[in-house]
PDB file of N, CA, C and O in Angstrom, chain B, residues numbered from 101:
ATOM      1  N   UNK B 101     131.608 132.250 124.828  1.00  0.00           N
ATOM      2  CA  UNK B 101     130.241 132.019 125.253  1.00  0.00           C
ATOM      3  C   UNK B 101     130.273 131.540 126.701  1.00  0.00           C
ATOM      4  O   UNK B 101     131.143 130.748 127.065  1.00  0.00           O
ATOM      5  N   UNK B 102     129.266 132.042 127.599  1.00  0.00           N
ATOM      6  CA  UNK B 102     129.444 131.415 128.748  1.00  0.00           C
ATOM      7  C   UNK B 102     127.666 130.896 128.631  1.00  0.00           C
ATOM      8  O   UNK B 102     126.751 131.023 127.817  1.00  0.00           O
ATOM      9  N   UNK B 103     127.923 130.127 130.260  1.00  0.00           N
ATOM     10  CA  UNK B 103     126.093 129.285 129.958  1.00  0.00           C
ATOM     11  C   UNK B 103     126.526 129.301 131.674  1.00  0.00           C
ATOM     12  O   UNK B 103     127.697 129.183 132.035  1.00  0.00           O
ATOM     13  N   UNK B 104     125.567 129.440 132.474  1.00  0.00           N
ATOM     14  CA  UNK B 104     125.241 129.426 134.207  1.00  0.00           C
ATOM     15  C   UNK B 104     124.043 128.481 133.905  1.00  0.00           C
ATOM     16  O   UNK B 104     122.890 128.759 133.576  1.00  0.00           O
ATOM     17  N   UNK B 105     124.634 127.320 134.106  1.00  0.00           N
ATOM     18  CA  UNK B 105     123.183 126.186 135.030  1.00  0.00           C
ATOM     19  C   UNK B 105     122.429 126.414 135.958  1.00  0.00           C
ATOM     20  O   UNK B 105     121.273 126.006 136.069  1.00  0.00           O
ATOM     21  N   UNK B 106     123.095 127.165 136.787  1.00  0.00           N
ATOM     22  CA  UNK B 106     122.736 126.853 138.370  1.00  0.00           C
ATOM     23  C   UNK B 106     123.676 128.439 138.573  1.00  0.00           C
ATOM     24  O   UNK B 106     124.632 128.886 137.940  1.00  0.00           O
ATOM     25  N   UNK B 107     122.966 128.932 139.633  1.00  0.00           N
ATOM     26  CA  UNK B 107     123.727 130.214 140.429  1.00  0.00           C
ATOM     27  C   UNK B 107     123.755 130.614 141.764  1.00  0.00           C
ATOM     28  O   UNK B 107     122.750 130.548 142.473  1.00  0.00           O
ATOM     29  N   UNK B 108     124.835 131.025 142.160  1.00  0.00           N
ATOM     30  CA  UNK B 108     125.143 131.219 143.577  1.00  0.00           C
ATOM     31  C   UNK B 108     126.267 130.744 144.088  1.00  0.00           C
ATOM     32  O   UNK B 108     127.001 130.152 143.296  1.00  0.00           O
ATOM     33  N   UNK B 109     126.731 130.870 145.582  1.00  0.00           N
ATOM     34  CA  UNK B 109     127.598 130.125 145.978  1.00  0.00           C
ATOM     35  C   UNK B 109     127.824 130.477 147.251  1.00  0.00           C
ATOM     36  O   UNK B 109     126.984 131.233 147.740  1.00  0.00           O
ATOM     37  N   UNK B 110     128.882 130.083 148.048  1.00  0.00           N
ATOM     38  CA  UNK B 110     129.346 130.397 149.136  1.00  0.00           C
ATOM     39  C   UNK B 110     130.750 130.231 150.155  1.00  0.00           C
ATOM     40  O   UNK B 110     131.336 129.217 150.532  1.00  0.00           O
ATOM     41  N   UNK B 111     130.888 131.019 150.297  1.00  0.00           N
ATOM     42  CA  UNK B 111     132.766 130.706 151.151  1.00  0.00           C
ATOM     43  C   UNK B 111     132.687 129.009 151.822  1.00  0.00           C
ATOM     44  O   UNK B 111     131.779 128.515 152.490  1.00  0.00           O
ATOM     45  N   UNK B 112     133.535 128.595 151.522  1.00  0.00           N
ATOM     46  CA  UNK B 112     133.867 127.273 152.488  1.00  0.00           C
ATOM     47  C   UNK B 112     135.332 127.493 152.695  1.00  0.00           C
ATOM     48  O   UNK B 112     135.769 127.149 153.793  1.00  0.00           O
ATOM     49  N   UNK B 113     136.163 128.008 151.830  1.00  0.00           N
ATOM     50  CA  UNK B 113     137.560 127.856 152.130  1.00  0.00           C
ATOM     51  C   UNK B 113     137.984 129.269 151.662  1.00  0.00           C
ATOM     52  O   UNK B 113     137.474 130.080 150.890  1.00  0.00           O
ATOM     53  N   UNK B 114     139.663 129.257 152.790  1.00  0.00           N
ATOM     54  CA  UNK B 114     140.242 130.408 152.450  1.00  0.00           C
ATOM     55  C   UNK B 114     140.489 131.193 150.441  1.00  0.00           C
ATOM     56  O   UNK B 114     140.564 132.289 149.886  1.00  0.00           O
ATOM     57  N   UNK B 115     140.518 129.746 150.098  1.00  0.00           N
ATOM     58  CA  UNK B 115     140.552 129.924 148.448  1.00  0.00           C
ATOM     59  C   UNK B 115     140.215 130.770 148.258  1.00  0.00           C
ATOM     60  O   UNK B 115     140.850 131.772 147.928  1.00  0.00           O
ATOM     61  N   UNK B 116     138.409 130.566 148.494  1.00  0.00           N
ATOM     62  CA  UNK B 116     137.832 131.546 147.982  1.00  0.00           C
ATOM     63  C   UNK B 116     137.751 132.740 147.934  1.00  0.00           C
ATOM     64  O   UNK B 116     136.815 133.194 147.275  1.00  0.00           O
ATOM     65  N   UNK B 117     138.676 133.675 148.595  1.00  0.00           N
ATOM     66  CA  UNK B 117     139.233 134.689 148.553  1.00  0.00           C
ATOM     67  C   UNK B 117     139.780 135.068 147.186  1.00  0.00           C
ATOM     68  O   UNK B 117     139.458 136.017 146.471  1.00  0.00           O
ATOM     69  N   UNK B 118     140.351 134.462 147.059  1.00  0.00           N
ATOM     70  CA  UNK B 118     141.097 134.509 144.907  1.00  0.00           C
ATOM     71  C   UNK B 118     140.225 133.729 143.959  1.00  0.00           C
ATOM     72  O   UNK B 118     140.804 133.051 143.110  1.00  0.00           O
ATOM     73  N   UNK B 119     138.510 133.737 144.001  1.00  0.00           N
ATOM     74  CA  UNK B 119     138.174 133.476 143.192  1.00  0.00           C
ATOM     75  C   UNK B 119     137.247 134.594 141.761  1.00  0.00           C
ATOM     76  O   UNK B 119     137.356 135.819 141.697  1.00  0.00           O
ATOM     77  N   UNK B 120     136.743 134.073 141.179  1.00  0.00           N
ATOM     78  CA  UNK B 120     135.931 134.756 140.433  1.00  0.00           C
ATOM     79  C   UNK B 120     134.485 135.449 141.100  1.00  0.00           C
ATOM     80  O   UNK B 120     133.978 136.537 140.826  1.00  0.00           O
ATOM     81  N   UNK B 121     134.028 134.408 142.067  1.00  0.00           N
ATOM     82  CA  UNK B 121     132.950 134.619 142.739  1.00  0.00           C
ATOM     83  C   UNK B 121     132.790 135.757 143.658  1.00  0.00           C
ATOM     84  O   UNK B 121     131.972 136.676 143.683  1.00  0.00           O
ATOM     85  N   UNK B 122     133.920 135.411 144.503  1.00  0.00           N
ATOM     86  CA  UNK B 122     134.313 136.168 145.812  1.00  0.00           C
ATOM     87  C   UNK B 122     135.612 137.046 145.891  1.00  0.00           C
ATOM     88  O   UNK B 122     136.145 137.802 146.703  1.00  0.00           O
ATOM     89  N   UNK B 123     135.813 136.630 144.816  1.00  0.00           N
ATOM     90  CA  UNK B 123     137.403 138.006 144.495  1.00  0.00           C
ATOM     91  C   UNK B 123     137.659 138.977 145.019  1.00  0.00           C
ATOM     92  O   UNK B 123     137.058 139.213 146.066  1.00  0.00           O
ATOM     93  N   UNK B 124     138.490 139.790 144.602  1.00  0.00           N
ATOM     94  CA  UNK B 124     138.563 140.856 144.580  1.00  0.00           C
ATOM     95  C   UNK B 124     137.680 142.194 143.699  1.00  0.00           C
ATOM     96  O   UNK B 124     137.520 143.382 143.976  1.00  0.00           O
ATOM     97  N   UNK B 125     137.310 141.490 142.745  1.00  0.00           N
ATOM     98  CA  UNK B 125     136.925 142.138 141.999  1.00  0.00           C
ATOM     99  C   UNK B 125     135.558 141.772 141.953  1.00  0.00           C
ATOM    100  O   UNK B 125     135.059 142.032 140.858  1.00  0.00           O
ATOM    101  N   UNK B 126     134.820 141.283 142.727  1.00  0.00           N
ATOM    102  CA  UNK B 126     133.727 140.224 142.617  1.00  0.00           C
ATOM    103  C   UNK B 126     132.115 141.493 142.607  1.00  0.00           C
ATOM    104  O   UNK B 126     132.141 142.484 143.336  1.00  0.00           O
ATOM    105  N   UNK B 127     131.290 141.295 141.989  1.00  0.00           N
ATOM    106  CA  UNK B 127     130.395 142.203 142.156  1.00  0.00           C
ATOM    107  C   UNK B 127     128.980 141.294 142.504  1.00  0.00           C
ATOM    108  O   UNK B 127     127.864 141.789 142.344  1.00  0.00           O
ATOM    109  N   UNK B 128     129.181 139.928 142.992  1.00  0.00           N
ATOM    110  CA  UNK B 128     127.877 139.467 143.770  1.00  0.00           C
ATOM    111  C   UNK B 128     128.105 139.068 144.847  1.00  0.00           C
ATOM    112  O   UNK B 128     128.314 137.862 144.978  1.00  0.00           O
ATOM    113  N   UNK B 129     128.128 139.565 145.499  1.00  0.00           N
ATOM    114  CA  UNK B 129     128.205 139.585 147.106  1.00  0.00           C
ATOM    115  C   UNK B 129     126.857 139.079 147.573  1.00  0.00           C
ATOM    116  O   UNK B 129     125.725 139.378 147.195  1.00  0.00           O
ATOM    117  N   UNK B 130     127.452 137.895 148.861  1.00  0.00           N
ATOM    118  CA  UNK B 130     125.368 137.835 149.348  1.00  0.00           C
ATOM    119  C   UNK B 130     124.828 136.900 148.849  1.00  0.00           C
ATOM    120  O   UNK B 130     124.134 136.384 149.726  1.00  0.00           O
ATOM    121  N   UNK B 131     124.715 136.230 147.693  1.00  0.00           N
ATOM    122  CA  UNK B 131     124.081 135.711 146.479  1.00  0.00           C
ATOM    123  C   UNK B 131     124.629 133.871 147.169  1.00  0.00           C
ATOM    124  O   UNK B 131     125.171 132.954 146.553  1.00  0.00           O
ATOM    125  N   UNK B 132     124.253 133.939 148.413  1.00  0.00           N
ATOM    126  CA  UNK B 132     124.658 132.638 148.652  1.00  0.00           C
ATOM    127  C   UNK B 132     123.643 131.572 148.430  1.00  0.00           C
ATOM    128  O   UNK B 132     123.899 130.479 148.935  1.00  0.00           O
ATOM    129  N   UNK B 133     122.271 131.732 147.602  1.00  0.00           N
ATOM    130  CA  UNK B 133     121.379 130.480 147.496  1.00  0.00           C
ATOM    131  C   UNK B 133     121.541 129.812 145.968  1.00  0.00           C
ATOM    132  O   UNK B 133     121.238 130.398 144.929  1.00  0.00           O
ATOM    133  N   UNK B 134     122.076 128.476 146.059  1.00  0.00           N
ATOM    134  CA  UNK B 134     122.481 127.910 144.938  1.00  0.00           C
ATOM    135  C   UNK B 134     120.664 127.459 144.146  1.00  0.00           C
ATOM    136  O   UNK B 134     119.785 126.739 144.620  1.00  0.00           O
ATOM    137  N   UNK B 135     120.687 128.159 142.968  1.00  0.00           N
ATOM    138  CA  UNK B 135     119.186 128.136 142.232  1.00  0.00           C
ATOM    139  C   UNK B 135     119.686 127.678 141.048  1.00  0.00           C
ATOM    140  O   UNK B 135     120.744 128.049 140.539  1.00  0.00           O
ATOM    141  N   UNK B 136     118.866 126.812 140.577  1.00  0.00           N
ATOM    142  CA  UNK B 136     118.970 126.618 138.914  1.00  0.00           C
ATOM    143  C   UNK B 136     118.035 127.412 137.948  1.00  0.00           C
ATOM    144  O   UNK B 136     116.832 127.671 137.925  1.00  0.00           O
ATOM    145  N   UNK B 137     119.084 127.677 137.184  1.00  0.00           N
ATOM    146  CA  UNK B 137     118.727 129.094 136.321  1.00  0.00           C
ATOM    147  C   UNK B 137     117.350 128.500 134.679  1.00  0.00           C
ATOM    148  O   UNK B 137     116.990 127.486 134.080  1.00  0.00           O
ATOM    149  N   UNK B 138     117.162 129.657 134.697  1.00  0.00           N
ATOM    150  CA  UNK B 138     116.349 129.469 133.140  1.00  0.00           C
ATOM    151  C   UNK B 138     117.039 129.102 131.667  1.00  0.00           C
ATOM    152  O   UNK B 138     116.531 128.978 130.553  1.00  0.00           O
ATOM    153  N   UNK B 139     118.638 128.961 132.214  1.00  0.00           N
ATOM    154  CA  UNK B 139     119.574 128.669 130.831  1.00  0.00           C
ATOM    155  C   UNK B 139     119.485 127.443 130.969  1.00  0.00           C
ATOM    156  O   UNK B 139     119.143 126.995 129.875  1.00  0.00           O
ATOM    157  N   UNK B 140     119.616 126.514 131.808  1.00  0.00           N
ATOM    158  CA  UNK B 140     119.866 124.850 132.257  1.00  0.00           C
ATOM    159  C   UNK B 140     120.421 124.517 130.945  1.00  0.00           C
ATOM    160  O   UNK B 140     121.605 124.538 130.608  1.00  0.00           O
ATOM    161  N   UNK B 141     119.199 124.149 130.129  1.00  0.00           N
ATOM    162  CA  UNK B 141     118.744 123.775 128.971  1.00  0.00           C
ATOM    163  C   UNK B 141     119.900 124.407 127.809  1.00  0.00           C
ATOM    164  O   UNK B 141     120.425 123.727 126.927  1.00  0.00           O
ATOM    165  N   UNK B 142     120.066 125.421 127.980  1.00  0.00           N
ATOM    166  CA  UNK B 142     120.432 126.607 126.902  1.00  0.00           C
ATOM    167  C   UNK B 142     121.683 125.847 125.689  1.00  0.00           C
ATOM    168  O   UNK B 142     121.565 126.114 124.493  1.00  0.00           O
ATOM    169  N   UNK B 143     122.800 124.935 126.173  1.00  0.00           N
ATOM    170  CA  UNK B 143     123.337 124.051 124.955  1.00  0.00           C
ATOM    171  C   UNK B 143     122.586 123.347 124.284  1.00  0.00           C
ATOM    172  O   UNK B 143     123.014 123.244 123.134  1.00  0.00           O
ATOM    173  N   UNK B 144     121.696 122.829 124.449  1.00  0.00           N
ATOM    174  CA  UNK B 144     120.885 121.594 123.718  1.00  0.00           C
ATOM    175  C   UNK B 144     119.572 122.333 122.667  1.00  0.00           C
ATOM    176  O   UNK B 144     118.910 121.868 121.739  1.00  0.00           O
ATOM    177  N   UNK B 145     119.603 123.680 123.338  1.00  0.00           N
ATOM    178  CA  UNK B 145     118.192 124.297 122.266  1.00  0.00           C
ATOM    179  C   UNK B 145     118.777 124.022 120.466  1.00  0.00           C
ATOM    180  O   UNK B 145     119.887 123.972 119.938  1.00  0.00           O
ATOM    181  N   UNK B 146     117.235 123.882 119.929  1.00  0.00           N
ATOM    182  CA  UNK B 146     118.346 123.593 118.759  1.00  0.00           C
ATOM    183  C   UNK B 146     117.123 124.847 117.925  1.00  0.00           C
ATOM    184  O   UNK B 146     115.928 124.985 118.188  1.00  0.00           O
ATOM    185  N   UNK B 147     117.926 125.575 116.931  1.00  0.00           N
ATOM    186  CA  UNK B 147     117.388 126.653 115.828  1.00  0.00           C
ATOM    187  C   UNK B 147     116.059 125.706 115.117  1.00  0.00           C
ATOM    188  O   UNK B 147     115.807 124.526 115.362  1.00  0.00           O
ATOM    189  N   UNK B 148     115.186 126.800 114.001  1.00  0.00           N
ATOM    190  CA  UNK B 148     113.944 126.198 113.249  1.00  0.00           C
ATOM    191  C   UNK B 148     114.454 125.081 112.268  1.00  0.00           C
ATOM    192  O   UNK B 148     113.549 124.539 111.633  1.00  0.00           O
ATOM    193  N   UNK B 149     115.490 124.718 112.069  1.00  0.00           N
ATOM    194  CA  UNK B 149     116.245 123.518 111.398  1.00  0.00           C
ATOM    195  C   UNK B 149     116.944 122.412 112.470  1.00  0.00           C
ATOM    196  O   UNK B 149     117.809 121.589 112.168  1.00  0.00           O
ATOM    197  N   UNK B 150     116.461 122.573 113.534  1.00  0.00           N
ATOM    198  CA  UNK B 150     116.605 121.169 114.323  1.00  0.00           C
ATOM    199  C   UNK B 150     118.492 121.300 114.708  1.00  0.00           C
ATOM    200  O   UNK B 150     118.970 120.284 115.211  1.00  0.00           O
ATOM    201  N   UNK B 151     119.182 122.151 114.539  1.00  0.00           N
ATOM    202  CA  UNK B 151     120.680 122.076 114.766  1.00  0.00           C
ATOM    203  C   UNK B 151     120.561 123.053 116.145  1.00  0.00           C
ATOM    204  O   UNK B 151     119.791 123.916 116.568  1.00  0.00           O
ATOM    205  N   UNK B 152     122.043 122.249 116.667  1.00  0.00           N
ATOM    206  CA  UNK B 152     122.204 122.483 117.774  1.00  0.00           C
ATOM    207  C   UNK B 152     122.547 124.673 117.406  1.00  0.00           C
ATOM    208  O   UNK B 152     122.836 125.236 116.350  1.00  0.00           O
ATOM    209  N   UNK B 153     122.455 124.912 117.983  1.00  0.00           N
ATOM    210  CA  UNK B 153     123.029 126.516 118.542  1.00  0.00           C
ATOM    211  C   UNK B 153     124.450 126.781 118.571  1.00  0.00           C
ATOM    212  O   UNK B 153     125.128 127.658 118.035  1.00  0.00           O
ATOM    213  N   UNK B 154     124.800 125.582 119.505  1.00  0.00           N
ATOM    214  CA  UNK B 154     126.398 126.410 119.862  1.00  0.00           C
ATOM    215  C   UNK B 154     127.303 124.977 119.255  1.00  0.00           C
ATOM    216  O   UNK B 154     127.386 123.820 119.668  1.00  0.00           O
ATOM    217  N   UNK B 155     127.902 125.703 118.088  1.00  0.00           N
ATOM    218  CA  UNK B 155     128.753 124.575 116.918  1.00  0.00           C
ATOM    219  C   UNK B 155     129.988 124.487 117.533  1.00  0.00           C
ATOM    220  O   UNK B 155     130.355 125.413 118.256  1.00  0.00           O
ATOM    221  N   UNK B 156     130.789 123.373 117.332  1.00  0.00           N
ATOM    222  CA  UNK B 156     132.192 122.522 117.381  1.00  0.00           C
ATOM    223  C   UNK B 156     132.937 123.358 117.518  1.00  0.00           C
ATOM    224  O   UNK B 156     133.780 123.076 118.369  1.00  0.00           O
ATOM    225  N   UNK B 157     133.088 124.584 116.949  1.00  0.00           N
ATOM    226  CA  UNK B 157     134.162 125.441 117.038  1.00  0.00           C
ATOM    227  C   UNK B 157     134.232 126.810 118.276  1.00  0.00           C
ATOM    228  O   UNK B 157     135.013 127.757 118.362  1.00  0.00           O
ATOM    229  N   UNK B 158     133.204 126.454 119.018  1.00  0.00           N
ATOM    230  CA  UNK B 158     132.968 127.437 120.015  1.00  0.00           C
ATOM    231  C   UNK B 158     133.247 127.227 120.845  1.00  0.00           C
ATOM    232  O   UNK B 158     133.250 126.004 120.987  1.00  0.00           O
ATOM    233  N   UNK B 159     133.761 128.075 122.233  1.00  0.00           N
ATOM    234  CA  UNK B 159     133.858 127.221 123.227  1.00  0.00           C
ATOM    235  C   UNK B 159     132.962 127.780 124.425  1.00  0.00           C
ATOM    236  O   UNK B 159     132.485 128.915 124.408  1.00  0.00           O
ATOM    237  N   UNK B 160     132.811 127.020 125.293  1.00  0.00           N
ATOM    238  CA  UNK B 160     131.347 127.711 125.918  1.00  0.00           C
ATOM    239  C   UNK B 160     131.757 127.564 127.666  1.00  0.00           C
ATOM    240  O   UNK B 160     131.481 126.501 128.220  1.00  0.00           O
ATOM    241  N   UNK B 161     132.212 128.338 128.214  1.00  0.00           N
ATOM    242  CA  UNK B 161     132.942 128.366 129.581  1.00  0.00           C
ATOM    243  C   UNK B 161     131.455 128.249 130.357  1.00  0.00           C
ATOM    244  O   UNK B 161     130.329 128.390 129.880  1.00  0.00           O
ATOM    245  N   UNK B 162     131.912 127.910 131.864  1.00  0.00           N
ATOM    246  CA  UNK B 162     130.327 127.873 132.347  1.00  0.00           C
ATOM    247  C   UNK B 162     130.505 127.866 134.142  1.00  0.00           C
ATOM    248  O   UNK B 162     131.538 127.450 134.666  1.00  0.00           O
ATOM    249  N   UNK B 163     129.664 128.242 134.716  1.00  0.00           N
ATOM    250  CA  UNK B 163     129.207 128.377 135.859  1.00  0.00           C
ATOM    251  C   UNK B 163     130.552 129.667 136.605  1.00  0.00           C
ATOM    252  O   UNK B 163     131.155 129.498 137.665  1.00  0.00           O
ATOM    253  N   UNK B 164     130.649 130.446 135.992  1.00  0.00           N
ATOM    254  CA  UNK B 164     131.301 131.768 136.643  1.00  0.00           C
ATOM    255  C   UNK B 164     130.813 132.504 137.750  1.00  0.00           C
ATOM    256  O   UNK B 164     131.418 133.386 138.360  1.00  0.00           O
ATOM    257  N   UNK B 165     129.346 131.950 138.023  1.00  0.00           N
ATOM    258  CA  UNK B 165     128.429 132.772 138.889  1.00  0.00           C
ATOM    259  C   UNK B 165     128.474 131.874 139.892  1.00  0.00           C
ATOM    260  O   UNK B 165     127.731 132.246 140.800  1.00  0.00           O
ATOM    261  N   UNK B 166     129.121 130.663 140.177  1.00  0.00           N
ATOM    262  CA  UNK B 166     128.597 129.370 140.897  1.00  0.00           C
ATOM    263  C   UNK B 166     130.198 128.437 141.139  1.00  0.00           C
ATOM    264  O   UNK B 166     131.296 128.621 140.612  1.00  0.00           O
ATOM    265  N   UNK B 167     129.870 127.700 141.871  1.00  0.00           N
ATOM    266  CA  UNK B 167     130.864 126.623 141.866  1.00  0.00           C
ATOM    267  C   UNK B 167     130.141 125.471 141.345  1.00  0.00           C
ATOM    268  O   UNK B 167     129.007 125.183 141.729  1.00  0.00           O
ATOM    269  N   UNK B 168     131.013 124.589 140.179  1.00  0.00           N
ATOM    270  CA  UNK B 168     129.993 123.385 139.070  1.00  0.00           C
ATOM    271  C   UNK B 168     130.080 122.313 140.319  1.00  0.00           C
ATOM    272  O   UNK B 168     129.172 121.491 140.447  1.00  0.00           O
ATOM    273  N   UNK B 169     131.054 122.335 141.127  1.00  0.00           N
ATOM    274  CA  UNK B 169     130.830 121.128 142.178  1.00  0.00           C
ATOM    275  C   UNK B 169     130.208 121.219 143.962  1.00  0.00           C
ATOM    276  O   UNK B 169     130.451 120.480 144.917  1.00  0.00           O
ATOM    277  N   UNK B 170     129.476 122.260 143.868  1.00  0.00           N
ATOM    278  CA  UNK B 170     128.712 122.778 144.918  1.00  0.00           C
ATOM    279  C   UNK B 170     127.696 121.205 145.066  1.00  0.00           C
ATOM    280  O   UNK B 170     127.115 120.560 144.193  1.00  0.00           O
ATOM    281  N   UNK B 171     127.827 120.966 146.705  1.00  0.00           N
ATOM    282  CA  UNK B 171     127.249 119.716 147.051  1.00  0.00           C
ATOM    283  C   UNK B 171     125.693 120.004 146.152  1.00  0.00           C
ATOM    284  O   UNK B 171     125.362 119.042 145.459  1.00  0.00           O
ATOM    285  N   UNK B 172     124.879 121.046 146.118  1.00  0.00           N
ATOM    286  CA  UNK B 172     123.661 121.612 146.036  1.00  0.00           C
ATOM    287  C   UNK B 172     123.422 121.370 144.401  1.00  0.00           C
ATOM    288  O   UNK B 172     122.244 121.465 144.056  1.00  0.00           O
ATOM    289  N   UNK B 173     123.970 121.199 143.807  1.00  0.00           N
ATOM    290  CA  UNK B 173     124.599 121.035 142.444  1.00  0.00           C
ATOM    291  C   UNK B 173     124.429 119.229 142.136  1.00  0.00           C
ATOM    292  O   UNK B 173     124.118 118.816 141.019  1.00  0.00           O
ATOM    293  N   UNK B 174     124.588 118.657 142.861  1.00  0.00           N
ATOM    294  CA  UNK B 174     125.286 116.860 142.841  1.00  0.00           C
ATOM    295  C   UNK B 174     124.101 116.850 141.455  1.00  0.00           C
ATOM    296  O   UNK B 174     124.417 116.654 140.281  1.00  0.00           O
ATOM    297  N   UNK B 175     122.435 117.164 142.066  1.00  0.00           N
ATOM    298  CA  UNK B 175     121.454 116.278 140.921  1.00  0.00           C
ATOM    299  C   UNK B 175     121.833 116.700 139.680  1.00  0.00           C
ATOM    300  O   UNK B 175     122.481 116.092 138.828  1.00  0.00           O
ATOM    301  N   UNK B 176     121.170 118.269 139.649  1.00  0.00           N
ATOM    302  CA  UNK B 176     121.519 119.141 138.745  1.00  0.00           C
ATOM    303  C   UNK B 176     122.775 118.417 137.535  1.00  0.00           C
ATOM    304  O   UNK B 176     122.580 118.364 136.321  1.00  0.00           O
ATOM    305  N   UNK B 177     124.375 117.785 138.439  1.00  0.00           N
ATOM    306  CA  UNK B 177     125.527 118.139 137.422  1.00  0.00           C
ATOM    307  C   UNK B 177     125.466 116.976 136.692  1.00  0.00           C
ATOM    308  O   UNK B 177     126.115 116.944 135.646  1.00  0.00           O
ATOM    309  N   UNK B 178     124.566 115.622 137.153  1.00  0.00           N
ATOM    310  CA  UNK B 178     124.721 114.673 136.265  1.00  0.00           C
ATOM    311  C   UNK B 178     123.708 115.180 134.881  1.00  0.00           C
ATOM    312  O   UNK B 178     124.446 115.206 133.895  1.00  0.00           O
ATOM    313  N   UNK B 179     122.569 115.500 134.581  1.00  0.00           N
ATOM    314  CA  UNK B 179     121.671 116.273 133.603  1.00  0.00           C
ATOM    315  C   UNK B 179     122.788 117.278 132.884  1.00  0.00           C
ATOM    316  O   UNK B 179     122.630 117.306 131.663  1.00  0.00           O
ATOM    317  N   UNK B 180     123.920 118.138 133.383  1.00  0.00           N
ATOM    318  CA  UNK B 180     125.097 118.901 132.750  1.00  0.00           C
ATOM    319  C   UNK B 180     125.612 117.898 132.006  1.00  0.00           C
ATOM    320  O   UNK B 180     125.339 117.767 130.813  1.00  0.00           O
ATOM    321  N   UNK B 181     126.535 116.979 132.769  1.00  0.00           N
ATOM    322  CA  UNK B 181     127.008 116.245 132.323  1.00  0.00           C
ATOM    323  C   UNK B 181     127.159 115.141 130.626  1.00  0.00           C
ATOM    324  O   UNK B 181     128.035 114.813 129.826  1.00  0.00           O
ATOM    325  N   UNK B 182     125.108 114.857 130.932  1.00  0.00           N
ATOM    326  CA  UNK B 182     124.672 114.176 130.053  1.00  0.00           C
ATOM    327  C   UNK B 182     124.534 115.201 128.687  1.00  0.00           C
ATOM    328  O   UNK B 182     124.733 114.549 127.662  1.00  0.00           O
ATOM    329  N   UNK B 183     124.285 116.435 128.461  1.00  0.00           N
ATOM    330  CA  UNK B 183     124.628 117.304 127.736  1.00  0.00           C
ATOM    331  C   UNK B 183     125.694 117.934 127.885  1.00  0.00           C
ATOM    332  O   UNK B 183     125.557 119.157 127.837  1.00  0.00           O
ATOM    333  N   UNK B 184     126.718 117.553 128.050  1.00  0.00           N
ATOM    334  CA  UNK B 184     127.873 118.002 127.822  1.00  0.00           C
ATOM    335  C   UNK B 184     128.498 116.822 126.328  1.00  0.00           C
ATOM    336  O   UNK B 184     129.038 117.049 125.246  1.00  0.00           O
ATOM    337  N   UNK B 185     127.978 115.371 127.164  1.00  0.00           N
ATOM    338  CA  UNK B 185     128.510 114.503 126.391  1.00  0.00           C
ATOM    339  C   UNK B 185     128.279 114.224 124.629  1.00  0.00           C
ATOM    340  O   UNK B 185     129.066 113.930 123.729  1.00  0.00           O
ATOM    341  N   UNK B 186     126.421 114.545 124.681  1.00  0.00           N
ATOM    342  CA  UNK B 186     125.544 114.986 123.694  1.00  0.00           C
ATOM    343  C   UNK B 186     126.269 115.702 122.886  1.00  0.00           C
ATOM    344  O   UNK B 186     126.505 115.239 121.770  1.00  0.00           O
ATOM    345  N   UNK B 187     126.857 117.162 123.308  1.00  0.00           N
ATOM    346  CA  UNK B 187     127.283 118.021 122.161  1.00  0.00           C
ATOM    347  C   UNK B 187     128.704 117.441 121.883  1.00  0.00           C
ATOM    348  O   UNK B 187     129.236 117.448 120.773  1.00  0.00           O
ATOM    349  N   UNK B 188     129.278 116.917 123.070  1.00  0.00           N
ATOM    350  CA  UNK B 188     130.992 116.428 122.555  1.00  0.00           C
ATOM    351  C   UNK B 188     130.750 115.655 121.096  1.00  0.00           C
ATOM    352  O   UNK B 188     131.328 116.078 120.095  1.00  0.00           O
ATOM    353  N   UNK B 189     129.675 114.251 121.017  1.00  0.00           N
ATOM    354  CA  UNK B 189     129.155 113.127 120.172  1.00  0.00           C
ATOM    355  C   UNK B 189     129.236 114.025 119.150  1.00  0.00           C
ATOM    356  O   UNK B 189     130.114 113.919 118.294  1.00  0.00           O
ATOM    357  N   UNK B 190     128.119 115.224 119.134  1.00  0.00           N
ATOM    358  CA  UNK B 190     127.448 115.697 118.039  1.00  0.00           C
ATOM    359  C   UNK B 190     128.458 116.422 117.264  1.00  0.00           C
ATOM    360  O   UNK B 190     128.365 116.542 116.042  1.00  0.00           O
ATOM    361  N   UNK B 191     129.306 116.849 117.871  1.00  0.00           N
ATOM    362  CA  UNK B 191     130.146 118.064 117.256  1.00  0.00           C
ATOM    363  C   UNK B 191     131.637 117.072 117.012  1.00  0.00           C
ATOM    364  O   UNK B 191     132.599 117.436 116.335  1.00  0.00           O
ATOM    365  N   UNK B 192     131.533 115.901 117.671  1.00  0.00           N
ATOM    366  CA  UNK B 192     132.865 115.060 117.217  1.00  0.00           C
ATOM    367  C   UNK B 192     134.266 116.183 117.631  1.00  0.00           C
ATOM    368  O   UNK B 192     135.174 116.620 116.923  1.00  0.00           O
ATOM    369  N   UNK B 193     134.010 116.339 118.769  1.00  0.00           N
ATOM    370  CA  UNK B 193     135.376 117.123 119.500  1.00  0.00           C
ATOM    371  C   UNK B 193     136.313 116.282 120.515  1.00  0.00           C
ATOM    372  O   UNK B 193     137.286 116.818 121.045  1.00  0.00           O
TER     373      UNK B 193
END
């Protein structure tokens, strides 16, 4: 499962040459305005029985489209954060 908070990014370092973003293989080119997406939310939705969506045994990779520590990101990653911790509690991982 993947989940994008936030999308975009931009070269700062040679790195980024070997990344996912800007790779070699990279197919978003350009896409340098860091936006927060309509998923934000998307771990914490919970089904018509009040349970979370994405269970203990899943694993849910995230921000492939983005860098998670983009200065543009700072407000945004503490709200990640705080649902990150939420599902760790809930799912006892």
């Amino acid at each position: 499962m993947n989940w994008e908070p936030w999308t975009g990014c931009y070269k700062i370092s040679d790195g980024c040459t070997h990344c996912y973003f800007y790779g070699p293989h990279a197919k978003r080119f350009g896409q340098n305005s860091i936006q927060k997406t309509d998923k934000f939310h998307w771990p914490i939705k919970t089904n018509a029985k009040g349970e979370y969506r994405i269970k203990g045994d899943k694993i849910l990779g995230t921000c492939f489209a983005t860098d998670f520590f983009l200065p543009e990101a700072d407000e945004w990653r503490k709200e990640v954060w705080t649902m990150i911790g939420s599902l760790i509690s809930v799912n006892n991982v």
